[in-house]
C-alpha positions as CSV (number, residue, x, y, z in Angstrom):
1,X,-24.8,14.4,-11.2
2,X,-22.9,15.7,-8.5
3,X,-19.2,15.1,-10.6
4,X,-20.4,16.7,-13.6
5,X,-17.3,19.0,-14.8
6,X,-15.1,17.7,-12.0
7,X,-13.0,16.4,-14.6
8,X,-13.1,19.6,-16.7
9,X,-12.0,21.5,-13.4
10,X,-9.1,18.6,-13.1
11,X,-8.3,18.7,-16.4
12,X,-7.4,22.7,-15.8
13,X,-4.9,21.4,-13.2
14,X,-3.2,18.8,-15.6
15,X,-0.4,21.3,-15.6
16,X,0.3,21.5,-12.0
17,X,-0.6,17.9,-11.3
18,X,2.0,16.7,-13.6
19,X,4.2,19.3,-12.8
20,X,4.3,18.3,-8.9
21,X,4.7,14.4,-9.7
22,X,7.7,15.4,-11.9
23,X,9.2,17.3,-9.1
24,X,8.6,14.5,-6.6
25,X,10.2,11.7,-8.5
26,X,13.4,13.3,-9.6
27,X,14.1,13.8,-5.8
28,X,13.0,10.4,-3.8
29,X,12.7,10.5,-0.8
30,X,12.7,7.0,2.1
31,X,10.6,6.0,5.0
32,X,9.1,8.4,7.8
33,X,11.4,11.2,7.1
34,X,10.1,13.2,3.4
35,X,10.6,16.6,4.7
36,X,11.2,18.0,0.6
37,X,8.3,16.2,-0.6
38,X,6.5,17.6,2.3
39,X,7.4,21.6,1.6
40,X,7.1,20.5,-2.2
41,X,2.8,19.9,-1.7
42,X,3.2,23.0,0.8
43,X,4.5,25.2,-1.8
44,X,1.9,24.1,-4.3
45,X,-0.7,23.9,-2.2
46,X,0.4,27.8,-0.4
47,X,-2.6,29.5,-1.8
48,X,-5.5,27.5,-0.9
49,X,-7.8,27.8,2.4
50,X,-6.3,24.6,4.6
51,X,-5.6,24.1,7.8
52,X,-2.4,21.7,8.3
53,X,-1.6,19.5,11.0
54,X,1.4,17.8,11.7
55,X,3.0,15.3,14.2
56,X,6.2,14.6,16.2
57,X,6.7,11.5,15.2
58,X,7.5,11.7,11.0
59,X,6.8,14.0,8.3
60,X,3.2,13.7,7.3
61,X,1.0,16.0,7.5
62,X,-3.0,16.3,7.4
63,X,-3.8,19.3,5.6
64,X,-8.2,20.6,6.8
65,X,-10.8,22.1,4.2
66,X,-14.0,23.3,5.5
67,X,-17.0,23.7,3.6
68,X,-19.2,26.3,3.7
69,X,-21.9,24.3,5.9
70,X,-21.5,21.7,8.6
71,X,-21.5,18.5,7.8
72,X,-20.0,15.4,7.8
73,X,-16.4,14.6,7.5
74,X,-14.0,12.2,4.5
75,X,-10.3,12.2,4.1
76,X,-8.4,11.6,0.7
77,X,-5.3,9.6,1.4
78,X,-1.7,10.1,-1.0
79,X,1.3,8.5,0.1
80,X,4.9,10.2,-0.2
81,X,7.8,7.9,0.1
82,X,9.8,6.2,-2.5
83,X,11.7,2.7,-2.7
84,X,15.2,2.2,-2.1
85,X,16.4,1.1,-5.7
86,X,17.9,2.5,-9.1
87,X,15.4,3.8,-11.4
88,X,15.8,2.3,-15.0
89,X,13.4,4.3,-16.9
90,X,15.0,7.1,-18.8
91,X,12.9,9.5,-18.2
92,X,13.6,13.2,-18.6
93,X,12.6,13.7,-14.7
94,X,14.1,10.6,-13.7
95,X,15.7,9.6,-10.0
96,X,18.3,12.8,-9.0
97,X,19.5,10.6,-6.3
98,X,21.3,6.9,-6.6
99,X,19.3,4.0,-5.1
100,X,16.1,6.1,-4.9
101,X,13.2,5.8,-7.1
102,X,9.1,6.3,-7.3
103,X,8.4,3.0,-8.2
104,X,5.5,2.2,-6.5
105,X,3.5,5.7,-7.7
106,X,3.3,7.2,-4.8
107,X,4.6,10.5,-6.8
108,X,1.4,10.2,-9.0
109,X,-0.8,9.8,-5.6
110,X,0.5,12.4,-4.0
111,X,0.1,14.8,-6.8
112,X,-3.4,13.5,-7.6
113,X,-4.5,13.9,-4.1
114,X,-3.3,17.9,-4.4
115,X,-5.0,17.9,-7.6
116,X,-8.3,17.1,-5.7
117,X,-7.6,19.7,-2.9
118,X,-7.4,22.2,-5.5
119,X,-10.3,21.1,-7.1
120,X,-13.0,20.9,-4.1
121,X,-10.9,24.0,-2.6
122,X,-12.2,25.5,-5.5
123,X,-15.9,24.7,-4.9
124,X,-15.6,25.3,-1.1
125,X,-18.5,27.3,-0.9
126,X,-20.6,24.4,-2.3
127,X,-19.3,21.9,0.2
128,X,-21.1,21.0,3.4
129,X,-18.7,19.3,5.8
130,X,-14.8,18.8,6.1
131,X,-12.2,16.9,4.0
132,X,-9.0,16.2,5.3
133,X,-6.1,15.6,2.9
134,X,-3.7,12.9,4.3
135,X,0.2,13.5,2.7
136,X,1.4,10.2,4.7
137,X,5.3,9.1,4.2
138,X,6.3,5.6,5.2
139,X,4.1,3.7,3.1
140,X,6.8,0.8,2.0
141,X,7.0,-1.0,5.5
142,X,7.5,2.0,8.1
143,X,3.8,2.1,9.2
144,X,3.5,5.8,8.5
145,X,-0.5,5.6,8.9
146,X,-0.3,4.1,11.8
147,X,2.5,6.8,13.4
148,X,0.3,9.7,12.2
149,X,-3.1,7.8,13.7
150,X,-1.0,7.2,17.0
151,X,0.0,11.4,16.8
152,X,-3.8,12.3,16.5
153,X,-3.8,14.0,13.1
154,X,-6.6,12.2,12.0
155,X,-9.1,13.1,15.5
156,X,-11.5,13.5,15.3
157,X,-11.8,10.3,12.9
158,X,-13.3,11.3,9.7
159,X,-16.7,9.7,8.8
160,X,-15.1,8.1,5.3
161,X,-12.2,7.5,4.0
162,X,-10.8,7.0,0.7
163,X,-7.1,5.9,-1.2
164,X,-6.1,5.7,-4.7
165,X,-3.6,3.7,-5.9
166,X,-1.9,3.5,-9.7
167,X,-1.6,0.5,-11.4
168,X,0.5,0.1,-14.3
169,X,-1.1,-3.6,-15.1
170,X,-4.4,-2.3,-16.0
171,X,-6.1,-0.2,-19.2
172,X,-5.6,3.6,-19.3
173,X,-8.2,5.2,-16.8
174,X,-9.9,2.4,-15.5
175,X,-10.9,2.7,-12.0
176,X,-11.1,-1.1,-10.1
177,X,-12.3,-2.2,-6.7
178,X,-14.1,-4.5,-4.8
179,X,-15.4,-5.0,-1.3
180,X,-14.0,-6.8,1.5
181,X,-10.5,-7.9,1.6
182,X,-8.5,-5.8,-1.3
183,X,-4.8,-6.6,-0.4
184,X,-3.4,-8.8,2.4
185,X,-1.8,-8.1,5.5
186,X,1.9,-9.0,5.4
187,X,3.6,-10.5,8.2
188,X,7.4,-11.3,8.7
189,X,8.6,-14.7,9.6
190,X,11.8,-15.4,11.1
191,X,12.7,-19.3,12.3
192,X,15.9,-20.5,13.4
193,X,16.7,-23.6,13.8
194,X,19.3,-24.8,16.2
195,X,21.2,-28.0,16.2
196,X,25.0,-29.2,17.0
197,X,27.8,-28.7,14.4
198,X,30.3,-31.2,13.3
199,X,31.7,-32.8,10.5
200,X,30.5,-33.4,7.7
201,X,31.8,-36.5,6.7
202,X,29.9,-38.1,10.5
203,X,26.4,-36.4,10.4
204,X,25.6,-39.2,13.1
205,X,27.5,-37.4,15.4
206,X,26.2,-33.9,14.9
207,X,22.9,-33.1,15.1
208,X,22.5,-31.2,11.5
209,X,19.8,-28.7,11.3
210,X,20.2,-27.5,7.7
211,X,17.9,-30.9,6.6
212,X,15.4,-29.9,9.5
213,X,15.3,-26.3,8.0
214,X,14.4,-27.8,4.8
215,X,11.9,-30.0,5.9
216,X,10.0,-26.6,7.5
217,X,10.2,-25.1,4.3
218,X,8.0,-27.6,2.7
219,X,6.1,-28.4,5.6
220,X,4.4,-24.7,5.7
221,X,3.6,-24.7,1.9
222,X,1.6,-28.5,2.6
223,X,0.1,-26.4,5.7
224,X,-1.1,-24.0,3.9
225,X,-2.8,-25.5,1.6
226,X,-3.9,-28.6,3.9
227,X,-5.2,-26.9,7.0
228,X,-6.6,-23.8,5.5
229,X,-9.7,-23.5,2.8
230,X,-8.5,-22.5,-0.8
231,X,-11.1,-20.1,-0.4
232,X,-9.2,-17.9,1.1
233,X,-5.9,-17.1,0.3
234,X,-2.9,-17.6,2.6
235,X,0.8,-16.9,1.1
236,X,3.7,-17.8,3.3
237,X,7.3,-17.5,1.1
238,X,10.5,-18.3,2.5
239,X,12.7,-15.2,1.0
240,X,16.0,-16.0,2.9
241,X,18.4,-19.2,4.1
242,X,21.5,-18.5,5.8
243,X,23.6,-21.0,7.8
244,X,27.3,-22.7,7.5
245,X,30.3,-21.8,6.2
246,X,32.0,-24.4,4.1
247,X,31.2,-27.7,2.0
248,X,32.4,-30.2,5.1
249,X,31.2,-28.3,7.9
250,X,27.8,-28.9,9.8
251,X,26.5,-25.3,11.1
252,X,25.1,-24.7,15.0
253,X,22.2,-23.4,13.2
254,X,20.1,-22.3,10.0
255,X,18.1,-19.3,10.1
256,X,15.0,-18.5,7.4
257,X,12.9,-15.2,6.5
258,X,10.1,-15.1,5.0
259,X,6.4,-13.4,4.9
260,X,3.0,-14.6,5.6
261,X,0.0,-13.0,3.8
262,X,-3.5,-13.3,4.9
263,X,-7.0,-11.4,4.0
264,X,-8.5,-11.4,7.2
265,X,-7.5,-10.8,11.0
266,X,-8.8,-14.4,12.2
267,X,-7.4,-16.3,9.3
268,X,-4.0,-13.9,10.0
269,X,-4.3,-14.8,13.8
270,X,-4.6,-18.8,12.8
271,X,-1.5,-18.9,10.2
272,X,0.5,-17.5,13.3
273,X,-0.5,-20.4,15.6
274,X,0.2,-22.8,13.2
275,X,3.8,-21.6,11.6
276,X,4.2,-21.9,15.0
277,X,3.3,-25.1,16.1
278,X,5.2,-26.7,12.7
279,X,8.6,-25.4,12.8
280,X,8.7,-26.4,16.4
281,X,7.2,-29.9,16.4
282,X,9.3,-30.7,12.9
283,X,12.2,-29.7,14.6
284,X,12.0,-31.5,18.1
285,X,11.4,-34.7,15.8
286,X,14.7,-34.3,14.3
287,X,16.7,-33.4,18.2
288,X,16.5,-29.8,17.6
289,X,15.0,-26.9,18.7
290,X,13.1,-24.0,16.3
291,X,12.6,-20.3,17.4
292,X,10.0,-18.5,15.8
293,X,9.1,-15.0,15.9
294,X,6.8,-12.8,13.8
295,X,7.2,-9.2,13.2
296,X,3.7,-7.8,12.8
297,X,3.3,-5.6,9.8
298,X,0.3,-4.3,7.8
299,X,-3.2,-5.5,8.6
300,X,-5.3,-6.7,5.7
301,X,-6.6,-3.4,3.6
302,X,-10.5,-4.0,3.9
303,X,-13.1,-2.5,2.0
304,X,-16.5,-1.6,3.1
305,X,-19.1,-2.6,0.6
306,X,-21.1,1.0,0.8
307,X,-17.3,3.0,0.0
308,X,-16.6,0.1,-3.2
309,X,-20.5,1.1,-4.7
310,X,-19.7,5.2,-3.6
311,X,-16.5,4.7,-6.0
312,X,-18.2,3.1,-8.6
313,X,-21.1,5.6,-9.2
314,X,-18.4,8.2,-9.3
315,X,-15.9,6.2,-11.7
316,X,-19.0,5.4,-13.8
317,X,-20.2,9.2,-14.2
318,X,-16.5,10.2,-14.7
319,X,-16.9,7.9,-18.3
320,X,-14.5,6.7,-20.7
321,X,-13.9,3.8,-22.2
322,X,-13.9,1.3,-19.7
323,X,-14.4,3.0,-16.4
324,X,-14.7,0.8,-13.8
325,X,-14.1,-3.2,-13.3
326,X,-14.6,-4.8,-9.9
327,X,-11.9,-6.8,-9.1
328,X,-12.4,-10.7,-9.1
329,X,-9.6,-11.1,-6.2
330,X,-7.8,-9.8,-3.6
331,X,-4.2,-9.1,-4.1
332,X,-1.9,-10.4,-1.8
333,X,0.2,-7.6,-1.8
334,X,-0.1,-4.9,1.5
335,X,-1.2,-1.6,1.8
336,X,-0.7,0.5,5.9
337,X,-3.5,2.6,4.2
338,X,-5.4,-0.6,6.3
339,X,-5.2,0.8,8.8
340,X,-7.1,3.9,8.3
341,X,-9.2,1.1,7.3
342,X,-9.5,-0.5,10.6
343,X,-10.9,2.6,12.2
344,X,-13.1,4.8,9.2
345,X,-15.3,3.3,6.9
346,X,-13.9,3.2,4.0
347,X,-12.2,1.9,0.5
348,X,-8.7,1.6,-1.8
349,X,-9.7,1.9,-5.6
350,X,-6.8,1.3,-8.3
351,X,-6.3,3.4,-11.2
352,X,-4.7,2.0,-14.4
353,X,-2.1,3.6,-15.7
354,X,-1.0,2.5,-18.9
355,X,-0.6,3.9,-21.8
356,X,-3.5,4.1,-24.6
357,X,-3.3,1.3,-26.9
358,X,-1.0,-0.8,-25.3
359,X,-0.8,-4.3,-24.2
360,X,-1.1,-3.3,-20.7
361,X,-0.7,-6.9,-19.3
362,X,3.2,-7.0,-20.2
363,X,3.7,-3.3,-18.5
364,X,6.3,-3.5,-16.4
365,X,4.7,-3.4,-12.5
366,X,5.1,-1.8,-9.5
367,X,8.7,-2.0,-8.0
368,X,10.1,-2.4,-11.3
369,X,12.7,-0.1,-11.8
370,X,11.5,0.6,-15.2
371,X,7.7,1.5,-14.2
372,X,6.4,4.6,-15.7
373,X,3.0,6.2,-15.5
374,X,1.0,7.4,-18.8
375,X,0.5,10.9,-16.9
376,X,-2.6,11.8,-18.8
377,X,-4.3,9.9,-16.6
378,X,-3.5,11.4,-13.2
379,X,-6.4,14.6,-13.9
380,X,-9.0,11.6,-14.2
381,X,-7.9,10.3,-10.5
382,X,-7.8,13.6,-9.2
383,X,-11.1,14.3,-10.3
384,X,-12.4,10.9,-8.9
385,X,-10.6,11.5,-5.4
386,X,-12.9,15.0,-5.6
387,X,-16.1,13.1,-6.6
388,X,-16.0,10.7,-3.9
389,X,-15.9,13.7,-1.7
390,X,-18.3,15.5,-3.5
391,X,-20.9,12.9,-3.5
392,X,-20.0,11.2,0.7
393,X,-20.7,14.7,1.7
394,X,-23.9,15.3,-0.4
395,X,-25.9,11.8,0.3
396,X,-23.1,10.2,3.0
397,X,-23.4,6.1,2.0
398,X,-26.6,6.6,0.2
């Protein structure tokens, strides 16, 4: 069993592990630029055998282990960045700074994944190959994976790739996957729709587009579900109407934002076209005139079938209580770890982090400002970041 006493050996970096998360989330830190969070997994880090890489164009960073042998090559994936919000949570280590907080885990990722560099840097002389630990800021919509792709810290591409990600929604220690489409790519939608103001009191003389804009709205959600298969989930979800200034005036124009989710890149492709063709045919019925564009933003986080059955040998010889579940669904939410996805074979597992005992279902999620991590957990994903290493080097996708 090639995990056996992986999580004894990540169970003897608890203190660090925990430790480093607790010294990440007290200082947050936004988008591409996590320069403290950076030198924080530097300092802890200082004494081990890596190679680091780093690129012009944020903060990440790509930190090289080489075996003792050649071999093949996997990267472990932790993401720094925080949200822009007040944390609620009254914790001891809680948010330093005002309308910053970890609530999304990416503390806990990035301290598991230095966890699991300690760990197989540890056993180095067993390993036959390379792993190549990716501290990635940007996560929460500044395509940070994609900057660091486009800098070349990850060529040459690894062989495999692999992400955890906490989930406070699920039993303590559980590990859950499945293959295919894991999370949705995430799209943003902006329409405007463009009349002729007036009065209000003579709509026939205005053209009003705030009725037109409404009409859109409901259109796309009948779209959805009438041109596209229930079999495959699309989301589009108007976040935003903006238009007019007073109770008897009739605006120029209304403008809307929204997102579309999608699992896959020709059903992605297809939503586009027909958001599209909608918002423009609805409004030239009505004598006005719709502009449409759409932001691209993360592709669909896809998991190959041979990484979802690696992660499940290695969450099933880890043990405990329940684990490993394979997810039943996608979640529409997105992930930019998709698109290390795009180019290296590979998965995103989620690791439940509640506490023992509790009702884990009423948890409060991610981007709640009162989302807390049981930390005794965070040795058991350390440990299964290292065994998916461990056993993709040893027998590749056998």
């Amino acid at each position: 069993m090639l995990t056996e006493n992986l999580l004894d050996a990540a169970k003897g970096e608890e203190a660090a592990i925990i430790a480093l998360r607790r010294a990440i989330h007290a200082e947050p830190e936004l988008g591409l630029e996590t320069p403290r969070t950076l030198a924080k997994v530097k300092d802890a880090l200082a004494d081990l055998p890596l190679e680091w890489r780093e690129g012009p164009s944020c903060t990440g960073a790509v930190a090289v282990l080489k075996g003792a042998e050649a071999g093949q090559s996997v990267l472990l994936r932790g993401d720094m960045d925080a949200l822009p919000m007040d944390e609620h949570t009254g914790l001891d280590f809680a948010s330093t700074i005002p309308g910053r907080m970890h609530a999304c885990g990416h503390d806990a990722h990035t301290a598991m994944l230095a966890g699991a560099a300690r760990i197989l840097a540890a056993q180095q002389d067993r390993l036959a190959g390379e792993v190549q630990f990716m501290f990635q800021p940007g996560e929460e919509g500044f395509h940070g994976a994609r900057f660091m792709i486009e800098d070349g810290l990850l060529d040459p591409l690894p062989d495999a790739a692999f992400a955890l990600h906490v989930w406070p929604n699920a039993p303590h220690g559980r590990i859950e996957g499945r293959s295919g489409a894991m999370l949705a790519s995430a799209d943003m939608l902006e329409i405007t729709v463009k009349g002729k103001g007036g009065h209000a009191s003579m709509p026939y003389d205005a053209i009003d587009p705030v009725p037109v804009a409404a009409e859109i709205v409901l259109a796309l959600q009948a779209m959805v579900t009438r041109r596209f298969a229930a079999s495959e989930a699309s989301v589009i979800t108007i976040g935003k109407i903006e238009g007019g200034s007073n109770n008897n005036i009739i605006p120029d124009q209304v403008y809307m934002l929204g997102t579309m989710r999608n699992l896959s890149p020709e059903r992605r492709e297809a939503v586009k076209a027909a958001v599209v063709d909608v918002a423009e045919n609805i409004a030239r019925a009505h004598r006005c005139e719709a502009q449409v564009t759409i932001t691209p933003g993360f592709p669909p986080t896809i998991n190959d079938p041979r990484a979802v059955v690696l992660g499940e040998k290695v969450a099933r010889e880890l043990g405990g209580e329940e684990p490993w579940a394979t997810r039943p669904a996608p979640t529409m939410g997105a992930e930019d770890f998709s698109y290390v996805l795009e180019k290296v074979p590979g998965a995103m597992f989620f690791l439940g982090v509640a506490a023992e005992g509790v009702h884990w279902q009423g948890c409060c999620g991610l981007h709640s400002s009162r989302m807390v991590v049981d930390e005794s957990v965070m040795p058991k994903g350390a440990a299964f970041l290292a065994g998916c290493v461990r056993n993709f080097l040893a027998d590749g996708w056998a």
